[in-house]
LUMROGU-966088 format. One record per atom (N, C-alpha, C, O, CB): x negated, y, z; residue number from 0. Coordinates in steps of 0.2 Angstrom, whole numbers, padded with zeros to 4 digits, always signed. Glycine has a CB too. Example, Ala and Ser with C-alpha at 12.3 -4.5 7.8 and 13.67 -1.06 7.14 Angstrom:
BEGIN
      u      v      w  vexlum
  -0066  -0028  +0039       0
  -0062  -0022  +0039       0
  -0066  -0016  +0039       0
  -0071  -0017  +0042       0
  -0057  -0022  +0045       0
  -0064  -0011  +0035       1
  -0068  -0005  +0036       1
  -0064  +0000  +0039       1
  -0067  +0006  +0040       1
  -0070  -0003  +0029       1
This chain:
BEGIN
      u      v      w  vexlum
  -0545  +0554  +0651       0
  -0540  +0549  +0649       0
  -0534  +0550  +0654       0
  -0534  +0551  +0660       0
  -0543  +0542  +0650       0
  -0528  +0550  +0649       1
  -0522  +0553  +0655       1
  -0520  +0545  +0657       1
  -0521  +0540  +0653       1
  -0514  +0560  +0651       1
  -0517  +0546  +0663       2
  -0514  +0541  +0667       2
  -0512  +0535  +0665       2
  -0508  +0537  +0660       2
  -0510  +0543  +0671       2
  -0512  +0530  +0666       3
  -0509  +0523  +0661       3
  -0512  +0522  +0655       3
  -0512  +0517  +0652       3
  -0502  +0524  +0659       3
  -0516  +0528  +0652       4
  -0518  +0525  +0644       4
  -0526  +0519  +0646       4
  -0530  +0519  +0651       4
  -0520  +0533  +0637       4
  -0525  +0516  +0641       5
  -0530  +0511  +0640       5
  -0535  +0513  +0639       5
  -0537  +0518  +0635       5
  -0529  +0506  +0636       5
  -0539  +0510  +0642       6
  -0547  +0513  +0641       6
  -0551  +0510  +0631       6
  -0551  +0505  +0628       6
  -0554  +0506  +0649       6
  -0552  +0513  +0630       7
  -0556  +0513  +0621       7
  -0560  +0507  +0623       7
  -0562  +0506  +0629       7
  -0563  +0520  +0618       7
  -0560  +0504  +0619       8
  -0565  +0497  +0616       8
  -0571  +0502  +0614       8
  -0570  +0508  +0614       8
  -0561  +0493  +0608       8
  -0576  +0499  +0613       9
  -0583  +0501  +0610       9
  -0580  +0501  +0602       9
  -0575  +0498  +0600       9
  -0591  +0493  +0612       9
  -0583  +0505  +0598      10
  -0581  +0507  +0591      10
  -0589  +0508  +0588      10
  -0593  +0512  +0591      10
  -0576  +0513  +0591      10
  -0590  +0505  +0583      11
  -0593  +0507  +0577      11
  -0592  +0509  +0569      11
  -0590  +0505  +0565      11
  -0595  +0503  +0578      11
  -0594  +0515  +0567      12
  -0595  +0515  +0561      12
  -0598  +0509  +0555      12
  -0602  +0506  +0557      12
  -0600  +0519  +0561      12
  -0596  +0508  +0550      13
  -0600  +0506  +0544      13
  -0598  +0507  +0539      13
  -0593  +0511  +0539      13
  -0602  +0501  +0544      13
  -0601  +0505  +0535      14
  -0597  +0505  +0526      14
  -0594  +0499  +0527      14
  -0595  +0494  +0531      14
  -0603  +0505  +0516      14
  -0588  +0502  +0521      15
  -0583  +0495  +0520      15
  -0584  +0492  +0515      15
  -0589  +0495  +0511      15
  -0576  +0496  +0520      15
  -0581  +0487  +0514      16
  -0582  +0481  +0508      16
  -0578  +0479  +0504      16
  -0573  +0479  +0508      16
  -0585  +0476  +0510      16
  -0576  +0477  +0499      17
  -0572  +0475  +0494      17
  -0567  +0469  +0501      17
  -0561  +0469  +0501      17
  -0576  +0471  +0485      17
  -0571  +0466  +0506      18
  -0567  +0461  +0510      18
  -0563  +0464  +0515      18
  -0561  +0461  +0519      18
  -0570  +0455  +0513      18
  -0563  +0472  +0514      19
  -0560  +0475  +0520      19
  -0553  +0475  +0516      19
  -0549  +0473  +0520      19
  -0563  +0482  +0524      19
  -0551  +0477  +0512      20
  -0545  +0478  +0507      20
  -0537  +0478  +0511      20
  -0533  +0482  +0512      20
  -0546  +0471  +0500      20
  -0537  +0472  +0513      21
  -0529  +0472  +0516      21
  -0530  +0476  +0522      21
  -0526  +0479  +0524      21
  -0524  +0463  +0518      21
  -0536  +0475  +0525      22
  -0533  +0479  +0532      22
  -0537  +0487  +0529      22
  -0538  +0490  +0535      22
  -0538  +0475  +0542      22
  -0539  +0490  +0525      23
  -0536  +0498  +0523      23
  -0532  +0500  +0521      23
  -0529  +0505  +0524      23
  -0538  +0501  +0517      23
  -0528  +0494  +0516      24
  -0521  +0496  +0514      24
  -0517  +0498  +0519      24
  -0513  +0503  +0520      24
  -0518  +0490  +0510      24
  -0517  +0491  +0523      25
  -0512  +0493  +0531      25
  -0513  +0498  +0534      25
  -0509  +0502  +0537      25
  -0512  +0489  +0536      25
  -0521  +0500  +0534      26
  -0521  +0510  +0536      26
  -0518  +0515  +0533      26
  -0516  +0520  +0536      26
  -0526  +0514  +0534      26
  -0518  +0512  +0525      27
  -0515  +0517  +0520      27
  -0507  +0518  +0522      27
  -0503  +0523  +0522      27
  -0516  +0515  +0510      27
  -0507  +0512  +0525      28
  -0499  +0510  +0524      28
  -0495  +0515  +0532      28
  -0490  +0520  +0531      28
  -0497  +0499  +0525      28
  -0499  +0513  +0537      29
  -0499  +0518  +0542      29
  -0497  +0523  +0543      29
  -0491  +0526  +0545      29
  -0504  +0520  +0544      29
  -0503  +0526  +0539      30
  -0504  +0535  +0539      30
  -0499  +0537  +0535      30
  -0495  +0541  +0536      30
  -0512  +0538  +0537      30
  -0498  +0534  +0529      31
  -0493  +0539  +0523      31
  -0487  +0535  +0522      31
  -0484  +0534  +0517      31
  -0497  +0540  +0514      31
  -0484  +0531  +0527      32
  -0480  +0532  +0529      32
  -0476  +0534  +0533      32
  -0469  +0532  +0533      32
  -0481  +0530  +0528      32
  -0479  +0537  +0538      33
  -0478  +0541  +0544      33
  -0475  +0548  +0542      33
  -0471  +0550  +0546      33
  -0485  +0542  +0547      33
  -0478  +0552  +0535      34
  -0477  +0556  +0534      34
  -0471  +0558  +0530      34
  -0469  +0563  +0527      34
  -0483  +0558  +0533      34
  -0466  +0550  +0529      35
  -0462  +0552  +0525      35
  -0458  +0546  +0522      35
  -0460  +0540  +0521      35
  -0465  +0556  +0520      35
  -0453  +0548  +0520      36
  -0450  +0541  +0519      36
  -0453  +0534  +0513      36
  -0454  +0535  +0507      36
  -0442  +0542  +0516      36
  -0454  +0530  +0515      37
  -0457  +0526  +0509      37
  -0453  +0522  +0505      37
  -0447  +0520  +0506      37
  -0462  +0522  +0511      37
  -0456  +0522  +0499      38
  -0451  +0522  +0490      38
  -0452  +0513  +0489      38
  -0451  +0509  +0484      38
  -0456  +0529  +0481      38
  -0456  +0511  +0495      39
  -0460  +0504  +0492      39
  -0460  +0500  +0496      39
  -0465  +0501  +0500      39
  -0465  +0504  +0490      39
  -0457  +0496  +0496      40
  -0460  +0489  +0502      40
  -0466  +0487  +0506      40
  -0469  +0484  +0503      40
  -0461  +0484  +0500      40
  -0467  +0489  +0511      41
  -0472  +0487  +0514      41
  -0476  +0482  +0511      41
  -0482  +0484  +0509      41
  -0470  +0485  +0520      41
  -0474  +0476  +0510      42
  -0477  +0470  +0507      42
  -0481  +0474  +0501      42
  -0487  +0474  +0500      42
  -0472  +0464  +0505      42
  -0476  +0476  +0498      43
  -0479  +0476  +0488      43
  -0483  +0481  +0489      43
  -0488  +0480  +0486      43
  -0473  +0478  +0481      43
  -0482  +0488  +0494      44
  -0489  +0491  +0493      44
  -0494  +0489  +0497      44
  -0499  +0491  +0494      44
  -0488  +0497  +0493      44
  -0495  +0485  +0502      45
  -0501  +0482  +0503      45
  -0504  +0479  +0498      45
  -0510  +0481  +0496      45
  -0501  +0478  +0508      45
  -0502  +0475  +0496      46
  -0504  +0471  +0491      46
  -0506  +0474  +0487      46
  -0512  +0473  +0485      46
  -0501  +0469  +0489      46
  -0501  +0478  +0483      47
  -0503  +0486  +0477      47
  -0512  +0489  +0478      47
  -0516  +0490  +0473      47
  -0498  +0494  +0481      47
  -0512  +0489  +0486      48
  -0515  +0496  +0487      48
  -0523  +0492  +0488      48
  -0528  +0495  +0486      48
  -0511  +0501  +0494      48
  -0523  +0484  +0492      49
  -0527  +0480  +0491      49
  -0531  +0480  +0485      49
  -0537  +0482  +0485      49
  -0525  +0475  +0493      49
  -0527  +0478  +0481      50
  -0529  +0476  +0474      50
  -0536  +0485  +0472      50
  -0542  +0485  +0473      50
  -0520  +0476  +0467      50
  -0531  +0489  +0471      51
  -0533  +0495  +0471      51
  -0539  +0496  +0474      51
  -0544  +0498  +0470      51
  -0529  +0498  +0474      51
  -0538  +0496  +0483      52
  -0547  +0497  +0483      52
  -0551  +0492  +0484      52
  -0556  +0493  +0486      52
  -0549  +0501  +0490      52
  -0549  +0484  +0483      53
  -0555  +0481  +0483      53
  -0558  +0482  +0475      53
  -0564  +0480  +0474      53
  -0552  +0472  +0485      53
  -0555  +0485  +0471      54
  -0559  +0484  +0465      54
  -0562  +0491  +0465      54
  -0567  +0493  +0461      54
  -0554  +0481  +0457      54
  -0558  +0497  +0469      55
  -0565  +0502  +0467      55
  -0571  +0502  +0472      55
  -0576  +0504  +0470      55
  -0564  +0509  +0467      55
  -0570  +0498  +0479      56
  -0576  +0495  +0482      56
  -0581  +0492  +0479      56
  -0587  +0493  +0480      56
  -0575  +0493  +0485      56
  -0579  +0486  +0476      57
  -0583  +0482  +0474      57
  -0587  +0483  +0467      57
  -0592  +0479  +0466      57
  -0580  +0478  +0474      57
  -0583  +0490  +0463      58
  -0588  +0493  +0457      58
  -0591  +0499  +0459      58
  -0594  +0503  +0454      58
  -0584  +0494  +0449      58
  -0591  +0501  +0467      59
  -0594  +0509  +0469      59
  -0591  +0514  +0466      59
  -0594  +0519  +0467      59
  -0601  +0510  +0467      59
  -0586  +0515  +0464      60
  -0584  +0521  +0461      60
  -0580  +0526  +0465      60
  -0579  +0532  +0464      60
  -0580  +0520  +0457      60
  -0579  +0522  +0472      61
  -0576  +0525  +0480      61
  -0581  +0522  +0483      61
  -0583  +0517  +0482      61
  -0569  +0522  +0482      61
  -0582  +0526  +0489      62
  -0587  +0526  +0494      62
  -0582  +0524  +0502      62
  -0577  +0528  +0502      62
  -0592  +0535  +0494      62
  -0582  +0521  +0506      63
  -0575  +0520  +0511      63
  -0582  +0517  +0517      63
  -0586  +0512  +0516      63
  -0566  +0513  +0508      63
  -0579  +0523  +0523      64
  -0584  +0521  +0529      64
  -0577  +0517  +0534      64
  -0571  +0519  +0532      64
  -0590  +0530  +0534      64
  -0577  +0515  +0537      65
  -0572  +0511  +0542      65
  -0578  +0512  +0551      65
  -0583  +0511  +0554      65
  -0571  +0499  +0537      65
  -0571  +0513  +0553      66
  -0573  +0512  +0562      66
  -0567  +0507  +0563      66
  -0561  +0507  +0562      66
  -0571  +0521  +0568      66
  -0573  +0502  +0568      67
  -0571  +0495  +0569      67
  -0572  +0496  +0578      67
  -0577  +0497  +0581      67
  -0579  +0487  +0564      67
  -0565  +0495  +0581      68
  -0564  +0493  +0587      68
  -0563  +0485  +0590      68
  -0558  +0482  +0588      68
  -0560  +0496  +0588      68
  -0566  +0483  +0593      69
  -0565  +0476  +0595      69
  -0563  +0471  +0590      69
  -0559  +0466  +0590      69
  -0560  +0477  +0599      69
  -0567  +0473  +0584      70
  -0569  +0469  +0579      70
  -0563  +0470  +0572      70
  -0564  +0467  +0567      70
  -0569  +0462  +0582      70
  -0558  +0476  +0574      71
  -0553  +0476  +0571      71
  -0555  +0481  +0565      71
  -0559  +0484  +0568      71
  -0548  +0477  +0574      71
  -0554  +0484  +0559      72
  -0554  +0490  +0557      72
  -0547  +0492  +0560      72
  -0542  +0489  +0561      72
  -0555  +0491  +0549      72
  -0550  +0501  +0563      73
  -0546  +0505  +0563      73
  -0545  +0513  +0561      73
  -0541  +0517  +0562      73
  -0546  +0503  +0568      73
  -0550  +0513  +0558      74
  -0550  +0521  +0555      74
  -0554  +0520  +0550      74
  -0559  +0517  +0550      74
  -0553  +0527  +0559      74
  -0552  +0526  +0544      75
  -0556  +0524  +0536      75
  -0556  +0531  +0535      75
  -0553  +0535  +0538      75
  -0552  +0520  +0530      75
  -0561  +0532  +0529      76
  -0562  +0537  +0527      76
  -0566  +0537  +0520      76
  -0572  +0536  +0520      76
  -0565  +0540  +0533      76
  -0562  +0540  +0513      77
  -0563  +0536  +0508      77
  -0565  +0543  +0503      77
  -0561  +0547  +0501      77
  -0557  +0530  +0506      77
  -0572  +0544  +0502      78
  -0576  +0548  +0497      78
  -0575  +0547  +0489      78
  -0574  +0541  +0487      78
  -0583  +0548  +0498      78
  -0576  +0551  +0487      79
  -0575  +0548  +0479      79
  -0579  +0553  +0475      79
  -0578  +0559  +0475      79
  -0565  +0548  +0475      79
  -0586  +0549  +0470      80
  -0592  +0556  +0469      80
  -0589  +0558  +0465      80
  -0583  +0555  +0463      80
  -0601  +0555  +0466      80
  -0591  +0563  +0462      81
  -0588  +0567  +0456      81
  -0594  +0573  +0454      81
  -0595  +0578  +0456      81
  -0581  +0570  +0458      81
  -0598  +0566  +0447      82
  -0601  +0567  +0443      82
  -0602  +0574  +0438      82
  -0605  +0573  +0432      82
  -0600  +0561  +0441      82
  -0601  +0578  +0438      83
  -0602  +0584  +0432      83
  -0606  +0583  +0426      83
  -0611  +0579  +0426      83
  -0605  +0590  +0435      83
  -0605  +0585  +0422      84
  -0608  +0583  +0414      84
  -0615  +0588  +0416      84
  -0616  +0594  +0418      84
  -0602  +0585  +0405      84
  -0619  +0583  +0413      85
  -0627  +0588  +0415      85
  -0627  +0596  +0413      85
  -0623  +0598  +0409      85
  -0635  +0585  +0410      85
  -0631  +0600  +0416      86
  -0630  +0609  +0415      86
  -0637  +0608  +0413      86
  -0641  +0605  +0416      86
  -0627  +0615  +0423      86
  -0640  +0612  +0407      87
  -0647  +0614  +0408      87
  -0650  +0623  +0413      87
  -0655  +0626  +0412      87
  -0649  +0615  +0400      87
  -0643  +0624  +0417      88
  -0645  +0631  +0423      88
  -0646  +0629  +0427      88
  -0647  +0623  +0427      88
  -0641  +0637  +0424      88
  -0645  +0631  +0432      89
  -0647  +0631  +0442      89
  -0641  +0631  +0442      89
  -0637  +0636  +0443      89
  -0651  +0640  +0448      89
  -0637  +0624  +0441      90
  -0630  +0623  +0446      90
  -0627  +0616  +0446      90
  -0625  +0612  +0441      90
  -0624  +0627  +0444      90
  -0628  +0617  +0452      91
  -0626  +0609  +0456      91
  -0622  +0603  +0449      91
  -0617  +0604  +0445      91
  -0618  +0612  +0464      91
  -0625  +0599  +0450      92
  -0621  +0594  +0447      92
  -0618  +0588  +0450      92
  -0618  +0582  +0447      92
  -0624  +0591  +0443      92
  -0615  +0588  +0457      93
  -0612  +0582  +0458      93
  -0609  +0586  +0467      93
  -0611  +0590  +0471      93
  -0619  +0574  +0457      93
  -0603  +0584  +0466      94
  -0598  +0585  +0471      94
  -0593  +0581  +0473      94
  -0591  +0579  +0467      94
  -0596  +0589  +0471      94
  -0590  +0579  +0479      95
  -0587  +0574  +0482      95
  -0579  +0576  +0483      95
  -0578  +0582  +0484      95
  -0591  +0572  +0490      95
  -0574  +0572  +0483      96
  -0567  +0571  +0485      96
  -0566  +0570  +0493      96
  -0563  +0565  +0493      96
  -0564  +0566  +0481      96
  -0567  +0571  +0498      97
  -0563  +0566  +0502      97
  -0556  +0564  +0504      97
  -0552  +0569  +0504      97
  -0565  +0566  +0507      97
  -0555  +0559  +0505      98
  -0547  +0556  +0506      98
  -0545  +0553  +0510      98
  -0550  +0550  +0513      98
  -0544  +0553  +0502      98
  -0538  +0551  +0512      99
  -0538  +0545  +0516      99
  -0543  +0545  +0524      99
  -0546  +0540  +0525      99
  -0540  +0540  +0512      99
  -0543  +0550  +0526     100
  -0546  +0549  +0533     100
  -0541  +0549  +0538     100
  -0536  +0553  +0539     100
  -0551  +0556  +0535     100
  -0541  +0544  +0541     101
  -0537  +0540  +0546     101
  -0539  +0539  +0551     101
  -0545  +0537  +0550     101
  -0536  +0536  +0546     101
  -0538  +0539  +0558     102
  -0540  +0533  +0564     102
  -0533  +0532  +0568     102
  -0528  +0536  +0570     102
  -0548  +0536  +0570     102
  -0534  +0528  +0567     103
  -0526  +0523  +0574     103
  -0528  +0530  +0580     103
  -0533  +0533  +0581     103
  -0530  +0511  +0581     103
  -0520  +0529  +0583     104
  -0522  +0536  +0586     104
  -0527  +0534  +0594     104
  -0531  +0537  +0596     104
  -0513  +0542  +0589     104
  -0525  +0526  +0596     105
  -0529  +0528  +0602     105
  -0536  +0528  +0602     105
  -0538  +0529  +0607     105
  -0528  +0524  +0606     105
  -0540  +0527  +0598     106
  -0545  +0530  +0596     106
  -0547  +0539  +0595     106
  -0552  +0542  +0595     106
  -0546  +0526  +0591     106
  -0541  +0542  +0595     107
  -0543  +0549  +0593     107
  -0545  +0552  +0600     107
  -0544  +0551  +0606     107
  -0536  +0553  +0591     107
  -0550  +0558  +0599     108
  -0551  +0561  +0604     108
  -0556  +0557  +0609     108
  -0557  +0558  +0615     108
  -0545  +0562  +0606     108
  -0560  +0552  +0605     109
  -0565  +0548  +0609     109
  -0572  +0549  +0604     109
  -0576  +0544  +0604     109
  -0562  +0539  +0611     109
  -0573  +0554  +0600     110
  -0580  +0554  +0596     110
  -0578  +0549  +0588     110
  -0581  +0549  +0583     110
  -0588  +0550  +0604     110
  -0574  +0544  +0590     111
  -0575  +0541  +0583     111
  -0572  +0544  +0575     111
  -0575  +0543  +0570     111
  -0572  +0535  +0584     111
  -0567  +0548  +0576     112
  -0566  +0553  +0571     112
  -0570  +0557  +0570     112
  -0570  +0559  +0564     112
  -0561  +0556  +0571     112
  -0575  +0560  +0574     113
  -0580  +0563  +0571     113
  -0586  +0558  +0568     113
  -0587  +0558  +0562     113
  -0583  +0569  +0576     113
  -0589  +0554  +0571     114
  -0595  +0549  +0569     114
  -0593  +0548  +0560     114
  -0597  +0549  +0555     114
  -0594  +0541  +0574     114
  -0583  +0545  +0561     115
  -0584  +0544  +0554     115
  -0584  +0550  +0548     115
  -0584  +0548  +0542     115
  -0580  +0539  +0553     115
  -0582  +0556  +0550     116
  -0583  +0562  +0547     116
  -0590  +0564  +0547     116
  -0592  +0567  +0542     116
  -0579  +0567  +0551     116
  -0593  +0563  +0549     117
  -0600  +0565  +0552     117
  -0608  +0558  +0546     117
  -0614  +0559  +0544     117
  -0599  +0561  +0564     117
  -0603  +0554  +0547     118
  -0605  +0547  +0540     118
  -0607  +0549  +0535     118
  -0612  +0548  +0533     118
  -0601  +0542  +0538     118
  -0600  +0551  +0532     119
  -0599  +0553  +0524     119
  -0600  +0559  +0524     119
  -0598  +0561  +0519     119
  -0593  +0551  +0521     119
  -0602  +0564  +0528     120
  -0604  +0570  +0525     120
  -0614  +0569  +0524     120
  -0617  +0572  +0519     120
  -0599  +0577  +0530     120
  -0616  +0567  +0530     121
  -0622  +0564  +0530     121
  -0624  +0559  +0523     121
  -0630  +0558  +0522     121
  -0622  +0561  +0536     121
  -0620  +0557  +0521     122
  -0620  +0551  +0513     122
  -0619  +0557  +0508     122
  -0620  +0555  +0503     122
  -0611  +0545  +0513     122
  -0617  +0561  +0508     123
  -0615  +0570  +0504     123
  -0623  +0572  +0506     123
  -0627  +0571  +0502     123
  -0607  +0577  +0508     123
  -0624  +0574  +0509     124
  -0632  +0574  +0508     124
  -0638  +0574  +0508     124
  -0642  +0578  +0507     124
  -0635  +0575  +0509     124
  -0639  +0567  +0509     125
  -0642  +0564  +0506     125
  -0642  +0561  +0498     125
  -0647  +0559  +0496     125
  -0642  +0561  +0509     125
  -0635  +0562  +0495     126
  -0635  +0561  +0489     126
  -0632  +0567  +0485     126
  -0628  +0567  +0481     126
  -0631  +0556  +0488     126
  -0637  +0572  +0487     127
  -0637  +0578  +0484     127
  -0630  +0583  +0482     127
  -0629  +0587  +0478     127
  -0642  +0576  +0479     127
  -0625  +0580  +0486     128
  -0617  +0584  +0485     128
  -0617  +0591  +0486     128
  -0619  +0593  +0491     128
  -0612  +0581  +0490     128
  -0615  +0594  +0482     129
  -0617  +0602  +0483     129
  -0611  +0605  +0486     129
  -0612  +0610  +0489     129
  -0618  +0605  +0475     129
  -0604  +0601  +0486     130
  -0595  +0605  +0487     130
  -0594  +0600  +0490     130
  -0598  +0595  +0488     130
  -0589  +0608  +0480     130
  -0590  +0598  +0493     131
  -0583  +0593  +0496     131
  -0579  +0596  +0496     131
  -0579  +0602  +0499     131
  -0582  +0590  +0501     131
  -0573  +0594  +0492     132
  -0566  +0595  +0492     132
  -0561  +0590  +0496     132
  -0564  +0586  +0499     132
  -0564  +0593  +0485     132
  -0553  +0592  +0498     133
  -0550  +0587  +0499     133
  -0543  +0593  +0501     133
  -0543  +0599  +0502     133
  -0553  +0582  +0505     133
  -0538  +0587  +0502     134
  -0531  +0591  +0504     134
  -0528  +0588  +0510     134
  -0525  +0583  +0511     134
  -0525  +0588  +0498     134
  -0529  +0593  +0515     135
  -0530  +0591  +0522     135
  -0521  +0592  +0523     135
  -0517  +0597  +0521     135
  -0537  +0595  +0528     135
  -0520  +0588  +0527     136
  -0512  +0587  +0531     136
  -0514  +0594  +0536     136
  -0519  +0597  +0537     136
  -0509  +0578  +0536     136
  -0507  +0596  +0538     137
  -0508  +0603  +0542     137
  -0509  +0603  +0549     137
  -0509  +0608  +0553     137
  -0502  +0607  +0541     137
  -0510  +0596  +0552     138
  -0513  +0594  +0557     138
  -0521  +0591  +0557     138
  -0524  +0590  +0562     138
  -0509  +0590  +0560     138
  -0523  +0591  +0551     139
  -0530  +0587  +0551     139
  -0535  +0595  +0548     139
  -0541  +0596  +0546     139
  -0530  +0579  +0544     139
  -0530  +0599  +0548     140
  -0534  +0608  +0546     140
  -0537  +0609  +0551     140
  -0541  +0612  +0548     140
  -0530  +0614  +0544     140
  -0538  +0611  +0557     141
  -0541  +0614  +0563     141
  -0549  +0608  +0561     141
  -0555  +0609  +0559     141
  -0536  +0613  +0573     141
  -0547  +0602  +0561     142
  -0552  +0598  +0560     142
  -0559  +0598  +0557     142
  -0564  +0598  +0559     142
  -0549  +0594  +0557     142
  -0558  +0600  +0549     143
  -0561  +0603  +0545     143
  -0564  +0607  +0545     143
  -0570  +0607  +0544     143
  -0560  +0604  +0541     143
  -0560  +0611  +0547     144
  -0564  +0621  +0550     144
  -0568  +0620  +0555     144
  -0572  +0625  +0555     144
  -0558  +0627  +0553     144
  -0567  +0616  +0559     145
  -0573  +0616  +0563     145
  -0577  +0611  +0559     145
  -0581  +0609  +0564     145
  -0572  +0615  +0570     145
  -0579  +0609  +0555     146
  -0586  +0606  +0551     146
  -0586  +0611  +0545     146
  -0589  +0609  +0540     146
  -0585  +0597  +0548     146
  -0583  +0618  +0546     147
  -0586  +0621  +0540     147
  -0582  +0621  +0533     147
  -0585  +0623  +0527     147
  -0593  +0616  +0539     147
  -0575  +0620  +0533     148
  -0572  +0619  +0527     148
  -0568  +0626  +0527     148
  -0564  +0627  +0532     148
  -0568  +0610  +0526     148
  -0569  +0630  +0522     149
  -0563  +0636  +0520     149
  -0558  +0632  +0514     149
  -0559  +0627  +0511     149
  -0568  +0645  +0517     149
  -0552  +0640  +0515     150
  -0549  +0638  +0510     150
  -0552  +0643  +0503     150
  -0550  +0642  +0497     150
  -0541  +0639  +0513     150
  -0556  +0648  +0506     151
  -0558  +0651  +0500     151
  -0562  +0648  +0497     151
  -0566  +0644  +0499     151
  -0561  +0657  +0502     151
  -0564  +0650  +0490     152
  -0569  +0645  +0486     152
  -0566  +0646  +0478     152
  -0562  +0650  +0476     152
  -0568  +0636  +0490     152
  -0570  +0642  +0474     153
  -0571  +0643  +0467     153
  -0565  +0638  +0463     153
  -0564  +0637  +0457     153
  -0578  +0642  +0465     153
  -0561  +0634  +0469     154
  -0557  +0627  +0467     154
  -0550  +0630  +0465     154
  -0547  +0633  +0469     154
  -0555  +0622  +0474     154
  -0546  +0629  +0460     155
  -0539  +0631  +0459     155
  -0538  +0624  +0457     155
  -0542  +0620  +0455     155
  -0536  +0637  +0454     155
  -0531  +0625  +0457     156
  -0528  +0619  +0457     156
  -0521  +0621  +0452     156
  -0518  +0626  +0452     156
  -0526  +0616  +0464     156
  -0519  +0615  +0445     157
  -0512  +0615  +0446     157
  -0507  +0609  +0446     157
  -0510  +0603  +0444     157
  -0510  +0618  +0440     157
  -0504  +0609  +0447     158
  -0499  +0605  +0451     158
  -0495  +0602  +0442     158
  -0491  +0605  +0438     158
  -0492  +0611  +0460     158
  -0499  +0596  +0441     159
  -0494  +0595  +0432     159
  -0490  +0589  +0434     159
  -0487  +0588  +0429     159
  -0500  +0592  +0424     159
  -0489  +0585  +0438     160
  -0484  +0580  +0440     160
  -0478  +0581  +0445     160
  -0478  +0584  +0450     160
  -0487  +0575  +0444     160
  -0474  +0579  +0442     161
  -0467  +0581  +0446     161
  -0465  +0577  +0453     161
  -0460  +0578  +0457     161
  -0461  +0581  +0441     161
  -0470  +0573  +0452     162
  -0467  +0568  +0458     162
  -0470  +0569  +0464     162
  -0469  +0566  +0469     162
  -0468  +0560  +0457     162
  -0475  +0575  +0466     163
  -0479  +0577  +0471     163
  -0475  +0581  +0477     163
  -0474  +0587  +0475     163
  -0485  +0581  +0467     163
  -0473  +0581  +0482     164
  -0470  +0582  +0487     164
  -0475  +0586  +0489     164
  -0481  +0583  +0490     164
  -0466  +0577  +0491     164
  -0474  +0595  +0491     165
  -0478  +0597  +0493     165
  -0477  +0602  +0503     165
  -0479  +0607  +0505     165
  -0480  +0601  +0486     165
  -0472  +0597  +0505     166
  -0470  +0602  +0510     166
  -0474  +0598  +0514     166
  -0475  +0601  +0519     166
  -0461  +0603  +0512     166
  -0477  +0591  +0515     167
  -0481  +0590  +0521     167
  -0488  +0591  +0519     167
  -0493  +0589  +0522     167
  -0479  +0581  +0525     167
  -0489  +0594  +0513     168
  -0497  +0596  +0513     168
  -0497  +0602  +0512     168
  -0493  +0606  +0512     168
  -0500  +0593  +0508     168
  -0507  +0605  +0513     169
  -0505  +0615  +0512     169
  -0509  +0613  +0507     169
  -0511  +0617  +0503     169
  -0508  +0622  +0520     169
């Protein structure tokens, strides 16, 4: 710990819940807004964004682990399965997105960004996930690579929306 900074709170992992909603949003609001100017009111997209993941929480269609400091959420990390239409050959049918991985920075570099990386990929194998995908910022890439993520692989992408800003992502 360098000089003056505050000592970490005890932190824990868990799954989140449709009642965590406004304090994700305010993660979401955090992090991606950090990266760029925003087009939207603070207010309206909390609100926006609440709405958003309390209702895919609460129907499972998103998976969201949260690291709770001193009772607060402060880091999230939100999976999304992705089901393939049954194959009758030898190949994998079900593989994961991940998104939205965050932690408040004073938590970084104290084990809890990995734990909650470490969560949901353990939730990927046990539920039989064959690939994980995601679109890491160019500072969260050393990250990945060391749990194993290339850029090589069978994934292409095309880019069909015009509103996508691709200079702070790789």
């Amino acid at each position: 710990m360098s000089a003056g900074a505050q000592p970490v709170e005890s932190w824990r992992v868990r799954a989140a819940d449709a009642e965590d909603a406004l304090a994700l949003a305010t993660l979401r609001w955090e992090f991606r807004s950090a990266l760029g100017a925003a087009q939207e009111a603070e207010h309206t997209f909390r609100s926006r964004c609440a709405e958003w993941m309390a209702t895919r929480l609460a129907d499972a269609r998103w998976r969201c682990w949260v690291v709770e400091s001193g009772g607060v959420v402060a880091g999230q990390l939100w999976l999304h399965p992705i089901d393939k239409i049954p194959n009758p050959v030898a190949e994998p049918e079900r593989h994961a997105y991940i998104s939205n991985f965050f932690l408040r920075p004073v938590l970084r570099g104290h084990g809890a960004g990995s734990a909650l990386f470490a969560t949901a990929m353990a939730w990927c194998r046990a539920n039989d996930v064959d690939a994980v995908i995601l679109w890491p910022t160019p500072r969260s890439r050393p990250l990945y690579e060391r749990h194993g993520f290339t850029t090589a692989g069978g994934i292409m992408e095309a880019v069909v929306g015009s509103g996508r800003d691709l200079s702070g992502m790789a």
